[in-house]
KOLPAKE-444072 format. One record per residue (C-alpha): residue in three letters; residue number from 1; x, y, z. Coordinates in steps of 0.05 Angstrom, whole numbers, plus 5000, padded with zeros to 4 digits. Layout:
REM residues N
SITE,type,seq,x,y,z
SITE,ALA,NUM,X,Y,Z
...
END
This chain:
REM residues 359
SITE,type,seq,x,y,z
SITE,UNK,1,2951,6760,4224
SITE,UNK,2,3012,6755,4263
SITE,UNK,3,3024,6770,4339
SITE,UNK,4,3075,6827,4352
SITE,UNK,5,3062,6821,4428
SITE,UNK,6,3047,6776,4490
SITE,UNK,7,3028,6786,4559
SITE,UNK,8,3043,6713,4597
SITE,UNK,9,3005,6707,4656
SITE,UNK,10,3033,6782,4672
SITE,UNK,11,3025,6807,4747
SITE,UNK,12,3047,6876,4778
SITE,UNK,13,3051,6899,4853
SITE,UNK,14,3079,6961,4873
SITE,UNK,15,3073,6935,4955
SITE,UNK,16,3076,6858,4951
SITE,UNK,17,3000,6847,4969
SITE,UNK,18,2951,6883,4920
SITE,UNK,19,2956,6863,4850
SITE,UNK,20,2948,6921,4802
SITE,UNK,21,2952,6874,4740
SITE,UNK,22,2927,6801,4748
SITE,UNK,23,2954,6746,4714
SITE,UNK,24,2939,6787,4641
SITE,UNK,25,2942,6740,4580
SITE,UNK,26,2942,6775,4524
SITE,UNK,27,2967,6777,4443
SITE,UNK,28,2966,6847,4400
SITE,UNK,29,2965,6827,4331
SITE,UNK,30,3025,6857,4280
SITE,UNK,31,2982,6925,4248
SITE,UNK,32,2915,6936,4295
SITE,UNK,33,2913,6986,4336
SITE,UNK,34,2891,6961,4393
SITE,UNK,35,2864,6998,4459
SITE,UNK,36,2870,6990,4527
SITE,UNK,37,2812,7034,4562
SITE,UNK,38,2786,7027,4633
SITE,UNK,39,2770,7079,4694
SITE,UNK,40,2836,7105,4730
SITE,UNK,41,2870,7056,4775
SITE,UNK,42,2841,6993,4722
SITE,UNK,43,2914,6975,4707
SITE,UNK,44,2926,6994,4632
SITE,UNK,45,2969,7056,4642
SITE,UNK,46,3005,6997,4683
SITE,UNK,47,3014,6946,4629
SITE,UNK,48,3034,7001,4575
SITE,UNK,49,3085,7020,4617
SITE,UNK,50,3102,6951,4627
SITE,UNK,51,3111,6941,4551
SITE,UNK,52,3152,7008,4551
SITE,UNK,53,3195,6986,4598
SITE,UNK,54,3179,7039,4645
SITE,UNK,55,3155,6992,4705
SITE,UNK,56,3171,6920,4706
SITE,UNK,57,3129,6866,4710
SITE,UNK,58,3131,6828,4781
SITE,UNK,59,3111,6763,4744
SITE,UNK,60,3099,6731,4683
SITE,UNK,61,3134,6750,4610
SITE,UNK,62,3125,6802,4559
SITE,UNK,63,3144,6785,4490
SITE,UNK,64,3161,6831,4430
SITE,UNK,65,3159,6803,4358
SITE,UNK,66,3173,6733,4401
SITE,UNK,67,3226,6750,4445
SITE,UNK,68,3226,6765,4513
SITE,UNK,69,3238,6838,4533
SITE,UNK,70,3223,6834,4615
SITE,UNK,71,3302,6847,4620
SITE,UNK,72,3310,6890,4553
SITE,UNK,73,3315,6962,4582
SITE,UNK,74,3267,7013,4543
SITE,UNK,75,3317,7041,4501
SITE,UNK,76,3331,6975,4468
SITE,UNK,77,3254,6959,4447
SITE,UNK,78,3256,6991,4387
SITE,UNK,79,3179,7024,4408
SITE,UNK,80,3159,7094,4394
SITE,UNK,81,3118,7132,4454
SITE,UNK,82,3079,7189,4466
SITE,UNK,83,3059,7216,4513
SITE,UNK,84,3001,7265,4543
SITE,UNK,85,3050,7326,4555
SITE,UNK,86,3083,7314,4493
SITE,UNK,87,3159,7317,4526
SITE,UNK,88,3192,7360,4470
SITE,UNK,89,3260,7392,4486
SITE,UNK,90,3245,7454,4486
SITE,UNK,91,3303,7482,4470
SITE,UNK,92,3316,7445,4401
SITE,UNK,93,3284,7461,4336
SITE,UNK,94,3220,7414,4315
SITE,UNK,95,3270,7373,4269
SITE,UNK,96,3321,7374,4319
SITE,UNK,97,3273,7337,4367
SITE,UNK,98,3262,7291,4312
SITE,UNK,99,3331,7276,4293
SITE,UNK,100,3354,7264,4374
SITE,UNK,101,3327,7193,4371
SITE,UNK,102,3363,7178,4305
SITE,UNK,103,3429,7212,4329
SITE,UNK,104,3430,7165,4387
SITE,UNK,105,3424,7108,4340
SITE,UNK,106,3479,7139,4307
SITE,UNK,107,3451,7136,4233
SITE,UNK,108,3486,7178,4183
SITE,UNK,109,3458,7255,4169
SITE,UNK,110,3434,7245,4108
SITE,UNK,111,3393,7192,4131
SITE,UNK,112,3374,7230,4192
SITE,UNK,113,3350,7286,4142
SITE,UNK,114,3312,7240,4102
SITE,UNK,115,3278,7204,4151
SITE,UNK,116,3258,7273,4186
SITE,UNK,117,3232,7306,4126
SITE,UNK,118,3193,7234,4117
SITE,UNK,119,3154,7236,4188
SITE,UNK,120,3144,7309,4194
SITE,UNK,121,3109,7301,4121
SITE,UNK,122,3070,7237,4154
SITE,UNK,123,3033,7291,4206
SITE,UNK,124,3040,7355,4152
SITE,UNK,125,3092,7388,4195
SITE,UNK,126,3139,7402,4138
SITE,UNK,127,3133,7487,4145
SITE,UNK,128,3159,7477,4221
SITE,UNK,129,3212,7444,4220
SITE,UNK,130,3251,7505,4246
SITE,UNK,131,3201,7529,4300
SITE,UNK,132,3212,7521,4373
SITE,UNK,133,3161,7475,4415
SITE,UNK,134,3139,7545,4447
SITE,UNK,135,3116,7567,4394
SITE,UNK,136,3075,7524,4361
SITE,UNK,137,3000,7509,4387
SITE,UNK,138,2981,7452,4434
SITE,UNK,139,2958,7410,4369
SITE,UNK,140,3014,7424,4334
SITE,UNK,141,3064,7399,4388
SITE,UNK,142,3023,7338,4384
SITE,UNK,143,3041,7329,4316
SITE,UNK,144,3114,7327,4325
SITE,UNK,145,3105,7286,4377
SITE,UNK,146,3067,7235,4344
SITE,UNK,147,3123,7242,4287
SITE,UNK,148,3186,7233,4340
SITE,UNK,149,3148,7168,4353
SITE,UNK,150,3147,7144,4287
SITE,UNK,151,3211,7175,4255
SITE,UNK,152,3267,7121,4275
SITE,UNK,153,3207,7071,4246
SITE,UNK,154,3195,7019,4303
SITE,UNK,155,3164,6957,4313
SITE,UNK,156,3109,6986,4359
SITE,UNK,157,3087,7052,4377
SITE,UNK,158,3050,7069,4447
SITE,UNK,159,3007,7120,4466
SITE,UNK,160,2990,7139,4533
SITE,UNK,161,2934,7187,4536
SITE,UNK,162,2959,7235,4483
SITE,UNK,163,2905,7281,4468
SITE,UNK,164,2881,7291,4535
SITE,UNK,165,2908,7366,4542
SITE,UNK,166,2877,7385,4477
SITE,UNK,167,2801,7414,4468
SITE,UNK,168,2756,7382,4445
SITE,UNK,169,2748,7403,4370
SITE,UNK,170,2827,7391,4371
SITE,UNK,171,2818,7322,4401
SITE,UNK,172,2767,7300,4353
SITE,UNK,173,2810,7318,4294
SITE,UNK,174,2876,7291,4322
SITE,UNK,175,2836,7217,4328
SITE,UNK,176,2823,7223,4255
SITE,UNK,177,2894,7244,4234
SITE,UNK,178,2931,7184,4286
SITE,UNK,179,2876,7131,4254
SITE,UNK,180,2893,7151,4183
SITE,UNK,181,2967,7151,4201
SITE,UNK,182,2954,7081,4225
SITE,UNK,183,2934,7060,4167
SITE,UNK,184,2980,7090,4114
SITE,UNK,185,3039,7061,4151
SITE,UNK,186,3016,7002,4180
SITE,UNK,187,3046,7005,4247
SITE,UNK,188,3021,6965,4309
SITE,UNK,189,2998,7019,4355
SITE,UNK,190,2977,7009,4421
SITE,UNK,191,2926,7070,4465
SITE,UNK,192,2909,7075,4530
SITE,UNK,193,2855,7121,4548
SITE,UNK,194,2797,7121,4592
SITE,UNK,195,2757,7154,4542
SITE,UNK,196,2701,7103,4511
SITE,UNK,197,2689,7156,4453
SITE,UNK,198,2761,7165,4429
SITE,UNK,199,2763,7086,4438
SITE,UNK,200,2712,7068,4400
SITE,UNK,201,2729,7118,4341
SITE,UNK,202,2804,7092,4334
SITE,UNK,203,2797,7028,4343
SITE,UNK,204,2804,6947,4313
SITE,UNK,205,2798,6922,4383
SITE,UNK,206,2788,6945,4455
SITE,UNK,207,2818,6913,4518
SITE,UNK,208,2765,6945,4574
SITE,UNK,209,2798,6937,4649
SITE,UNK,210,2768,6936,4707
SITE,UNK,211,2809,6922,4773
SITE,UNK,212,2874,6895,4737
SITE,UNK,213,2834,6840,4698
SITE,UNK,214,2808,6856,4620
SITE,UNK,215,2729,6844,4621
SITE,UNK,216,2720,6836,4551
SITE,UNK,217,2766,6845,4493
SITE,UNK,218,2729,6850,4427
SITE,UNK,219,2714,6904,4365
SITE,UNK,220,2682,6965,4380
SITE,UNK,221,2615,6944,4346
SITE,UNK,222,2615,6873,4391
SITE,UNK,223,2630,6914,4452
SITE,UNK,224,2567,6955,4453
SITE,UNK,225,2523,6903,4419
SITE,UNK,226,2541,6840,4460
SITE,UNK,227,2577,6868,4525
SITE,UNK,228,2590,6802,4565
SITE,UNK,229,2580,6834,4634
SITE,UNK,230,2550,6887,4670
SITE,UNK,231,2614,6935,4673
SITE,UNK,232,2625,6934,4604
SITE,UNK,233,2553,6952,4589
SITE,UNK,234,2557,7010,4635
SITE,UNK,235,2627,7035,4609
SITE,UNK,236,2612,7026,4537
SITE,UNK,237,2566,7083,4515
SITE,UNK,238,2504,7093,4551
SITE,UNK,239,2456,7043,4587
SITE,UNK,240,2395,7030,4631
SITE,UNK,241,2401,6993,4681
SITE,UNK,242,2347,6943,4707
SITE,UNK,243,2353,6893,4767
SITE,UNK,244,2325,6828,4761
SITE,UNK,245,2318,6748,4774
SITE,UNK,246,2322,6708,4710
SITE,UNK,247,2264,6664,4710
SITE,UNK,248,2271,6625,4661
SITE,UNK,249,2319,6603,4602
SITE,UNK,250,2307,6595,4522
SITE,UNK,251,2364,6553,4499
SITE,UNK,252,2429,6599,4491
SITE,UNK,253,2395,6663,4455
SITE,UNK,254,2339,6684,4510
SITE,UNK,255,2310,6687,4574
SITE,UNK,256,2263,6723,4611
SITE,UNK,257,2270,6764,4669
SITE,UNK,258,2229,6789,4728
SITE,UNK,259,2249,6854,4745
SITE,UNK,260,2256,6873,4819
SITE,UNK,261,2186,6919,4817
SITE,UNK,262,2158,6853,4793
SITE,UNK,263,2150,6872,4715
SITE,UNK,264,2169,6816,4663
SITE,UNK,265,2211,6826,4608
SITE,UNK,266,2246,6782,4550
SITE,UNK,267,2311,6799,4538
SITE,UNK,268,2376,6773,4489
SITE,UNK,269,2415,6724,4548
SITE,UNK,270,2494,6736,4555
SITE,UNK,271,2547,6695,4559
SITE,UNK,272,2548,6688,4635
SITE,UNK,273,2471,6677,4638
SITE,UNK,274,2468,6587,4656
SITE,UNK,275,2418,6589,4707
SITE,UNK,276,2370,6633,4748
SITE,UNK,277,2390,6675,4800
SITE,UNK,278,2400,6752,4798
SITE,UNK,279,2408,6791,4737
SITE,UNK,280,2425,6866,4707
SITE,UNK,281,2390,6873,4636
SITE,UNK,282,2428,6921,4602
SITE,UNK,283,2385,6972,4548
SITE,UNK,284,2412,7023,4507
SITE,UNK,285,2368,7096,4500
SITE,UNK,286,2372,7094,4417
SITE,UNK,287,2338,7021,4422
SITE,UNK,288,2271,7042,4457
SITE,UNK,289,2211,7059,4421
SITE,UNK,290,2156,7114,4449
SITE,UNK,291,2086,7117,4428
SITE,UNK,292,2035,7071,4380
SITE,UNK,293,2098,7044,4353
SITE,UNK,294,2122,7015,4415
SITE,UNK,295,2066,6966,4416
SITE,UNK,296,2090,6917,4367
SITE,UNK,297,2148,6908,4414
SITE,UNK,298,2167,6842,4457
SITE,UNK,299,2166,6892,4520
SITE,UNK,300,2113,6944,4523
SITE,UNK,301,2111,6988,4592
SITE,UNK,302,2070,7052,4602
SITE,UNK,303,2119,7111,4610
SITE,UNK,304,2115,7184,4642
SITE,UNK,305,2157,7248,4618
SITE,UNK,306,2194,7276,4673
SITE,UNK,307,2240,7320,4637
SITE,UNK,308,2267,7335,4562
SITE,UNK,309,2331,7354,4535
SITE,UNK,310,2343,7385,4469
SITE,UNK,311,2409,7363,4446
SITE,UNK,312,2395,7387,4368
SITE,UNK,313,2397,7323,4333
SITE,UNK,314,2361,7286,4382
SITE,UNK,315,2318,7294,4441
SITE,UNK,316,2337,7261,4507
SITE,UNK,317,2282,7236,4553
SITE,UNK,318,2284,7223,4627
SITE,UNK,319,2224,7181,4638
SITE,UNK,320,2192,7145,4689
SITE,UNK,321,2183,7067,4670
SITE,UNK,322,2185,7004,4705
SITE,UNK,323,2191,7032,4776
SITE,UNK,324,2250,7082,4751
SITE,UNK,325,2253,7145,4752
SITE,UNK,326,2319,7158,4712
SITE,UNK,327,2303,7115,4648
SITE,UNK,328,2335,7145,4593
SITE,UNK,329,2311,7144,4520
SITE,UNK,330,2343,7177,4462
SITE,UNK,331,2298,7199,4399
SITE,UNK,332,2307,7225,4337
SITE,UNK,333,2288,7300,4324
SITE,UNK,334,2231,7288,4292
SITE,UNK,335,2160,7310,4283
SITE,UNK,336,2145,7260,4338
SITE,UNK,337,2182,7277,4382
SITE,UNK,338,2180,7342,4390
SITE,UNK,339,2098,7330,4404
SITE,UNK,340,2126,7296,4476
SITE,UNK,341,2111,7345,4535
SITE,UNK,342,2131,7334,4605
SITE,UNK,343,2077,7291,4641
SITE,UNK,344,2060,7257,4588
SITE,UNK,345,2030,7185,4591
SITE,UNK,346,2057,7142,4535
SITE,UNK,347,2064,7070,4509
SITE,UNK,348,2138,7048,4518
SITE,UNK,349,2179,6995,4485
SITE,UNK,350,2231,6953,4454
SITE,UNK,351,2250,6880,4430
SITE,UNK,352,2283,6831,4466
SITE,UNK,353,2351,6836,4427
SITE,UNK,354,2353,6908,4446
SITE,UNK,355,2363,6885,4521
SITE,UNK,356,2421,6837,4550
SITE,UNK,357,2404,6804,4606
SITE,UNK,358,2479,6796,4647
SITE,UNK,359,2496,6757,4718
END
C-alpha cells in the first residue's frame, strides 16, 4: 500500500519554547483511515491542522501524494474537511453548500449537478437537497457536511472531531455510516478525536498522543492487546493498574513481578521491559477469573466484594485484591455471577498473558 502522506521530523510552537508537536515522523497509507486520538492539549488537533493548512508547521516537512505542501496554502491541497460545528452557510440550500466548492473550482453546471446529486446519494441526502441547514436535524447537517467534504472528490479528507455535538445514539450510527462510506469510496481519511470508543470502532490504525509525541501507532486489536507503555494501557479501554519491581526476566515473552504490597505475579513482558527496576502491569477487567475457576490460573489472589454494578449484560465488580481497593473485574451476566454478594470472600485470577508488565 502506498503512502499519501508524510510528517518529516514535524515540530510546532506557538511561543518559541514549548513544543506542542515533537519531531513527528509519520506515513498515512493511500485508503486507511487512520486516527489520531489523544487527551486535549496531546497535539493531534495540531498536526491535522497542520496537514489542512490551517497552522503551519515550525519545522520539518509535510508531504501530500509526495510533494511538499508546507508552502501550498489550504485551498490548493485538494483535501476535504469537516468539522465539529459542521460550518454550513446557512443561508444556501443543502446542494448549494455542496456545489460552492465546485463553483470555485469553476467546473461546468452540469458537472456541478452531477457530482452533487452523486455525494448527497453517498450520505442518502437526496430528498434535501432543497432544505435550509436550519432546518434539518443535528445528524442530518452532519450528513451534508460529510458530503461537501467528499463532493469535489479529493485526495484526502480530514475530520476533526465531527460527531462530537451529536447524542449518543446519533454518534454511534454516524461512525457506522463515515466507516462504510470509507469503504465504498476508498478515500484516505484521517480523524482526530479523543474518544478511544469511536477510535477503535472506525479504525485500520490509531496514532495515540501524548505530550506532542505518538506512543504507539498500531491496529485497534494490537493497541489493547499489546499496549507498549503504560499510557496507552490506561487510555485504551479499561485497565488495572498494579505497581511493581520486575524481578526477574524469561527471555523476551515473560517476567515476573513483585508487586509493591509484596505479592508475586507472572505477567506477558512489553517491549520496554530489558531489565529490573520498576514496573506497571497492566490487566484488563474482562481477563480476570472469580471463583473455583480462577484456580487453574498462573496468578491466584483471594478477593473481597466491595460493591456491584449491574450494567445488564454484565456485572461490574469493585473488589478488593492485592492491597487495592479499586480492582475492577468485569463478568458476564450469568448464573455465577449474579450468586456474588458484597463481602464476599473469593478465589481470584488470571494468566500471565492477560497482564503486561510495562517500564
Amino acid at each position: 500500500m502506498s503512502t499519501i502522506v508524510s510528517f518529516k521530523n514535524v515540530q510546532k510552537t506557538y511561543d518559541g519554547e514549548n513544543l506542542v508537536v515533537k519531531n513527528l515522523n509519520l506515513e498515512i497509507r493511500e485508503g486507511e483511515f487512520l486516527t489520531m486520538l489523544g487527551p486535549s492539549g496531546s497535539g493531534k488537533t495540531t498536526c491535522l491542522m497542520m496537514l489542512a493548512g490551517f497552522e503551519t508547521a515550525t519545522h520539518g516537512e509535510i508531504l501530500l501524494q509526495s510533494k511538499p505542501i508546507n508552502r501550498i496554502p489550504p485551498e490548493r491541497r485538494n483535501i476535504g474537511m469537516v468539522f465539529q460545528n459542521y460550518a454550513l452557510f446557512p443561508h444556501k440550500s443543502v446542494a448549494e453548500n455542496l456545489a460552492f466548492p465546485l463553483r470555485v473550482r469553476k467546473m461546468a453546471k452540469d458537472e456541478i449537478a452531477r457530482k452533487v446529486k452523486r455525494a448527497l446519494s453517498m450520505v442518502n441526502m437526496d430528498k434535501f437537497a432543497n432544505r435550509m441547514p436550519g432546518q434539518l436535524s443535528g445528524g442530518q447537517q452532519q450528513r451534508v457536511a460529510v458530503a461537501r467534504a467528499l463532493v469535489f472528490e479529493p485526495a484526502l479528507v480530514l475530520m476533526d472531531e465531527p460527531l462530537g455535538a451529536l447524542d449518543k445514539q446519533l454518534r454511534e450510527q454516524m461512525q457506522y455510516e463515515i466507516k462504510q462510506i470509507h469503504e465504498q469510496s476508498g478515500l484516505t481519511v484521517v480523524y482526530v478525536t479523543h474518544d478511544q470508543s469511536e477510535a477503535m470502532t472506525m479504525s485500520d490504525r490509531i496514532a495515540v498522543f501524548n505530550n506532542g509525541v505518538i506512543q504507539q501507532l498500531a491496529s485497534p486489536s494490537e493497541l489493547y492487546e499489546k499496549p507498549e507503555n503504560a499510557f496507552v494501557a490506561r487510555f485504551i479501554g479499561e485497565s488495572n493498574e498494579l505497581k511493581g519491581t520486575i524481578s526477574s526476566i524469561d527471555g523476551a515473552a515473560r517476567c515476573k513481578v513483585k508487586l509493591d504490597g509484596g505479592h508475586d505475579i507472572s505477567a506477558s513482558a512489553g517491549p520496554s521491559i530489558r531489565e529490573m527496576g520498576l514496573a506497571s502491569v497492566s490487566l484488563r477487567p474482562e481477563r480476570i477469573v472469580v471463583g473455583e475457576a480462577a484456580r487453574a490460573c498462573d496468578n491466584v489472589f483471594n478477593g473481597g466484594v466491595k460493591d456491584l454494578i449491574y450494567y445488564g449484560d454484565h456485572l461490574r465488580v469493585v473488589m478488593q485484591v492485592c492491597g487495592r481497593n479499586d480492582f475492577i473485574v468485569k463478568l458476564p451476566n450469568d448464573g455465577a455471577a449474579r450468586q456474588l454478594r458484597i463481602g464476599d470472600s473469593v478465589n481470584v485470577g488470571w494468566m500471565a498473558d492477560a497482564c503486561r508488565a510495562l517500564q
